[in-house]
Every structure is written in structure tokens, then in C-alpha cells.
C-alpha positions in Angstrom: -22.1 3.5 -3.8 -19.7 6.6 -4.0 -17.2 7.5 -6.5 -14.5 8.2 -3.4 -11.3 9.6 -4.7 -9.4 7.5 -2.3 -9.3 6.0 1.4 -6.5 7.6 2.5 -6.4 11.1 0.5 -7.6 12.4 4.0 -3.9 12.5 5.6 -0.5 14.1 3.9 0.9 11.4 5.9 -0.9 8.5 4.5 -0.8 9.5 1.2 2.6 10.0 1.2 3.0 6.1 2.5 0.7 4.8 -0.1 1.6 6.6 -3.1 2.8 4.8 -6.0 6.9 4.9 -7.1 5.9 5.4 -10.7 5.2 9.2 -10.6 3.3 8.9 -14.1 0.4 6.7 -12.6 -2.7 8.8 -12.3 -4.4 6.7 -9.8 -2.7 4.0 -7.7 -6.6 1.7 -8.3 -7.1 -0.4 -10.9 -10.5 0.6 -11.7 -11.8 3.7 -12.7 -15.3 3.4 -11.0 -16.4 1.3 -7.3 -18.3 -1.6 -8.1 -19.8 -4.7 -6.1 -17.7 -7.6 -6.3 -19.0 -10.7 -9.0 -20.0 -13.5 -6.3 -22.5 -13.4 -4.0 -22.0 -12.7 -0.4 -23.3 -14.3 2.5 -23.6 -11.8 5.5 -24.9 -14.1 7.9 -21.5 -15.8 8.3 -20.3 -12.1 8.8 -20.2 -11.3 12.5 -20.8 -7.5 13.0 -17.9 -5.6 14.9 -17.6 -6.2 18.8 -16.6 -3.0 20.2 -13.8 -2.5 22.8 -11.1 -0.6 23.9 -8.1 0.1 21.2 -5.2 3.2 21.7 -5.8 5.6 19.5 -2.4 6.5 17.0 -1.6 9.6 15.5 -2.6 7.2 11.9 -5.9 8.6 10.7 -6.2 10.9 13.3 -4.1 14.0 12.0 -6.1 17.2 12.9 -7.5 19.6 10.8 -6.6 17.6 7.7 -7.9 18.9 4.0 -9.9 17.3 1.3 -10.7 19.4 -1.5 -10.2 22.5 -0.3 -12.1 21.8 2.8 -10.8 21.7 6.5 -12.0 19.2 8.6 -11.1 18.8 12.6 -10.9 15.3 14.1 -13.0 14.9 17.1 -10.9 14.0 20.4 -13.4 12.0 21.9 -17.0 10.3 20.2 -18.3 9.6 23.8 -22.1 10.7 23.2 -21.6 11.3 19.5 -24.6 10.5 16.9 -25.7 11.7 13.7 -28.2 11.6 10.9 -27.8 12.0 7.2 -26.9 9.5 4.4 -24.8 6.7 4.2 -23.5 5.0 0.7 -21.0 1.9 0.3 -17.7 0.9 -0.9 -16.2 -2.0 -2.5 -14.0 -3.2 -5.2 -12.2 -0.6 -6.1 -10.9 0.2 -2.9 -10.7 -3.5 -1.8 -7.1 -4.4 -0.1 -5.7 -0.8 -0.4 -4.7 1.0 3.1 -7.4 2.5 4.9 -6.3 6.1 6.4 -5.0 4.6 9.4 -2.7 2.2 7.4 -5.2 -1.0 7.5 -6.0 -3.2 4.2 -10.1 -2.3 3.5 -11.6 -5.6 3.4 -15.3 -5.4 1.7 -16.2 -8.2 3.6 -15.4 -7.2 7.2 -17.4 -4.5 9.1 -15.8 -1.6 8.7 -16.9 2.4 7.7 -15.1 5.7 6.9 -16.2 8.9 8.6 -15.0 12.2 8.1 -14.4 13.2 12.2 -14.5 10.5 14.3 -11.2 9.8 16.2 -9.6 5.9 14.4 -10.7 3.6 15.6 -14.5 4.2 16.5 -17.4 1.8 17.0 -20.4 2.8 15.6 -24.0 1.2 15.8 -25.7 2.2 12.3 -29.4 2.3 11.7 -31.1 2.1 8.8 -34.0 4.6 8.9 -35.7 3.1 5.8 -36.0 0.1 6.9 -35.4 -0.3 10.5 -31.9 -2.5 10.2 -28.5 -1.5 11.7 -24.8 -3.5 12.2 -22.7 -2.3 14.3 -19.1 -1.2 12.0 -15.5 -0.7 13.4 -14.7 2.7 11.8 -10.9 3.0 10.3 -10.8 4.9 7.4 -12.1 8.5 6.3 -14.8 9.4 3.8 -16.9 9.8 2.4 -16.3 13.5 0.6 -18.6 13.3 -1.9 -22.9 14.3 -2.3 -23.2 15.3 1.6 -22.9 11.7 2.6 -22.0 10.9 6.6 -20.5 7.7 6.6 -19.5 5.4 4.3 -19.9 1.5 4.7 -18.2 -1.5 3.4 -20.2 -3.5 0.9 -20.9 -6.6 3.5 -22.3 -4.0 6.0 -24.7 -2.3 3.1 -25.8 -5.8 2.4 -26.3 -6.4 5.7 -28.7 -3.0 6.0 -30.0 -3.8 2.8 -29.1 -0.9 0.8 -26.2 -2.6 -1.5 -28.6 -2.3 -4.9 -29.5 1.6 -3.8 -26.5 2.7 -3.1 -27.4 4.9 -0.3 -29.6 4.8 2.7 -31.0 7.1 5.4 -29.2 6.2 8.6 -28.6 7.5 12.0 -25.4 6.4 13.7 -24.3 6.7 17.3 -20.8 6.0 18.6 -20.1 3.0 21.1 -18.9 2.7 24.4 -16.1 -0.6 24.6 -19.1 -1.9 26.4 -21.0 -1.5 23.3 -23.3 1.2 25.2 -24.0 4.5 23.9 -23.5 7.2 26.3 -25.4 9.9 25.1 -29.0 11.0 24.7 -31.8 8.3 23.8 -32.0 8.2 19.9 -34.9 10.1 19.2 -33.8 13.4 21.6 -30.1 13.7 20.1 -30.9 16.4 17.6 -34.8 17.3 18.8 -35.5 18.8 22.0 -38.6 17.1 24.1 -38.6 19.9 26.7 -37.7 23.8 27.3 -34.7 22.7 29.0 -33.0 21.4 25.7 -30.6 24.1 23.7 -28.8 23.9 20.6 -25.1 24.1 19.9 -23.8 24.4 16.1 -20.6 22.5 16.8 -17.5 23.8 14.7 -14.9 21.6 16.1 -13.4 20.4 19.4 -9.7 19.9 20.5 -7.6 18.6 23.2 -5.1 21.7 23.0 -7.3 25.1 24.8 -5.0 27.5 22.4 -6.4 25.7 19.6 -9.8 26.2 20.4 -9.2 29.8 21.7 -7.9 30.3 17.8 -10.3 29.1 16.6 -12.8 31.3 18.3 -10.7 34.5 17.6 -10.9 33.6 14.0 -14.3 33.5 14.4 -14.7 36.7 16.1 -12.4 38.7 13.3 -14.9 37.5 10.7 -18.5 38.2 12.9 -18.7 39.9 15.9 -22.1 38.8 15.8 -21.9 35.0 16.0 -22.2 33.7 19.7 -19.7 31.7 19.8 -18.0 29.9 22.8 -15.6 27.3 24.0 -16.8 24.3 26.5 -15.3 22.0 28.2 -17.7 18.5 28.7 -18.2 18.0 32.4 -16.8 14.3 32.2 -13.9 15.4 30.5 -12.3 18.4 31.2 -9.5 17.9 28.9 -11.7 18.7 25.6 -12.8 22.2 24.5 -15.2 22.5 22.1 -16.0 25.6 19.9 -19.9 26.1 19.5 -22.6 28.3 18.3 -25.3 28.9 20.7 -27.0 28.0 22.6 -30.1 28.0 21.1 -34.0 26.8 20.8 -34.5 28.0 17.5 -33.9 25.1 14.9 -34.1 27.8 12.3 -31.3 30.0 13.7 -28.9 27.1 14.5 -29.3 26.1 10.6 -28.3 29.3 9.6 -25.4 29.3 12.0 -24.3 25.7 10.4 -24.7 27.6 6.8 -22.4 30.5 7.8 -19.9 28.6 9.3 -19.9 26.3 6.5 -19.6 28.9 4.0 -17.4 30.9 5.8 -15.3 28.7 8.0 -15.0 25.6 5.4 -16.3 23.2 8.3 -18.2 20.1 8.5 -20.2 20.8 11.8 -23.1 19.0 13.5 -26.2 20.3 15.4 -26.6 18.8 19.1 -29.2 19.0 21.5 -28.1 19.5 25.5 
């Protein structure tokens, strides 16, 4: 469980529909602290999310958005996406307020919040602990708290058995509509298994080339040093990503993620090509 300071503090936008008329309210929750609800629940009867195609609005999605001083850029695509890292849950304190893309959270549906994935996203979530996973409709964004990745609704954590930790291990990979995952198998996303694999540090991508090319001439005013580039995926020329690399050394590519954390203010990701 996280202490989130809101769904939808993610978006100017969003907060500025959700916030309260009375401008001397502190919070717009009830509670103070999350908490799991009082009665039991019974997953089983909870189906997990059935991925499939849904239009993608500007709600949720605003690019780069801030949370506590930090910049984060919304991916344009999750085609191929996964990630490890931890996962905690929410619940009652956040229960029937909007989500970031203007959706009631209901604790007992399968939804998540993640900090870059385009709204909405399917995600397939596995519990490395335990060997579990659900599969999660993701609409809302979070978690900003303890270097969490994702942050589940309480029937999901139940579901992965993690509702009495409070966090879990996980590793999650983004669905197809088809409920495939396009990208490498599981184990060999963030690994290489041959000399042919490099390493990108991934700072952000965008669907707009001047943004990117800022991006990298910030970059380049900072460090001439850093290698940094801008792709465009060969099934979708319409992206441009901004990387670090490539690389075979896991220990430079962490240092790469450190400086542009440190010195960019971004949440970035490691991938393995």
C-alpha cells in the first residue's frame, strides 16, 4: 500500500476538474491514510481486464507533466514495453474519486496507475515472489512515491497475493488488443543472451521530431560526453525516441540512468535490443 498524494495530481488539467470549490479544504479525501476496505473480497468473481483496442484522449496523457518537481514524458506507444521493479496497491482512500483520465477508481475492478504509459494501456503483471500475475487495464497515474512502478487496485493485489505486504516484486509487460505481447520473451527484455544485444538508457520518446531534437540539444549543452541519440522504431516511424547508448556494459548504462536522473529529472528505463 502507498501513501499516494492523489490520482490525478499528475495533470494541471485534471486537477483543475477535480479540485474542490471550497478553497480552504486541504485535501479533497476523506481519509488521511489508504486503507483496505472492512469486508472481505472475493476475487474469483472478479474477471481480470480483457484487452482491446480503445482511442487514446488527450485525458491522462498530457506530456511531460510534473509531480513533485519531477518531469515525466508520456510514452506515445507501449508496443514492446515491459518493466521490473515494485508494485504496491491502492484502495479506500482513493475509492470513487477520478482517476487521471477522468474515470471513478473502483478498488474492485482491474485497474493500475503508471507513471508513462499512454491511458489507456493493458498490462499483464507478474508476481515475481510468487509466480502470480492478472492482467490490469491501466487508467490512472502513480505511483510517485519509494521508487514504486506501478500501482494496483486492491482486488488485483489480492488477486497476486500481496494485499497484507503491501508491495511485491513484479515484472509487467504491455498488451497487444490481442492480448499478445510484442516484444522480447520475458526473461531477455532487460538481459542480453547473446553479443548481438545492446543497451539503450531510454530518456523519453515523442511523436513530435522537434521535441526529441530538444531534448537531445539539452542534453548535449549539459554533456558533450553522453552518447546520446534519437531513433525512430522500424514499425513505427512516427515515434522518436531519445536514448543513451548503445551499450553492453550493464554497469555503464546504470550510470547513464543515474546522470540523467540526477541531471535531467527523468524517470527512464533500461532496454535490451
Amino acid at each position: 500500500m502507498i501513501l499516494r498524494w492523489g490520482a490525478v495530481i499528475s495533470t494541471a488539467m485534471v486537477l483543475a476538474a477535480c479540485s474542490s470549490p471550497d478553497t480552504k479544504q486541504k485535501s479533497r479525501y476523506s481519509q488521511k491514510y489508504d486503507s483496505a476496505p472492512s469486508r472481505s473480497v472475493d476475487v474469483s468473481r472478479i474477471p481480470d481486464a480483457t484487452p482491446k483496442y480503445e482511442e487514446r484522449k488527450r485525458a491522462g496523457n498530457k506530456s511531460p507533466y510534473q509531480v513533485f518537481g519531477k518531469t515525466y514524458y508520456v510514452m506515445p506507444e507501449s508496443t514492446g514495453f515491459s518493466q521490473k521493479g515494485v508494485a504496491s496497491w491502492y484502495g479506500t482512500k482513493f475509492h470513487g474519486h477520478l482517476t487521471s483520465n477522468g474515470e471513478r477508481y473502483d478498488m474492485y475492478e482491474m485497474t493500475a496507475a503508471h507513471k508513462t504509459l499512454p491511458i489507456p494501456s493493458y498490462v499483464r503483471v507478474v508476481n515475481k515472489d510468487n509466480g502470480r500475475e492478472v492482467v490490469v487495464r491501466v487508467n490512472d497515474r502513480g505511483p510517485f512515491h519509494g521508487g514504486r512502478i506501478i500501482d494496483l487496485s486492491y482486488a488485483a493485489a489480492i488477486k497476486l497475493g500481496y494485499q497484507n505486504k503491501g508491495t511485491a516484486n513484479v515484472e509487467i509487460f504491455a498488451l497487444e488488443p490481442d492480448g499478445s505481447f510484442a516484444g522480447n520473451a520475458p526473461k531477455k527484455q532487460y538481459k542480453p543472451t547473446s553479443s548481438e544485444k545492446m543497451g539503450y538508457v531510454q530518456l523519453a520518446a515523442f511523436t513530435r521530431y522537434q521535441s526529441a531534437l530538444d531534448l537531445h540539444d539539452k542534453v548535449k549543452r549539459l554533456s558533450k560526453k553522453m552518447p546520446v541519440v534519437v531513433q525512430s522504431p522500424n514499425n513505427n516511424p512516427n515515434v522518436y525516441r531519445v536514448r543513451f547508448g548503445p551499450s553492453q556494459n550493464e554497469r555503464e548504462l546504470k550510470k547513464w540512468a543515474k546522470w540523467a536522473e540526477r541531471k535531467l529529472d527523468l524517470d527512464v528505463i533500461t532496454v535490451w535490443e
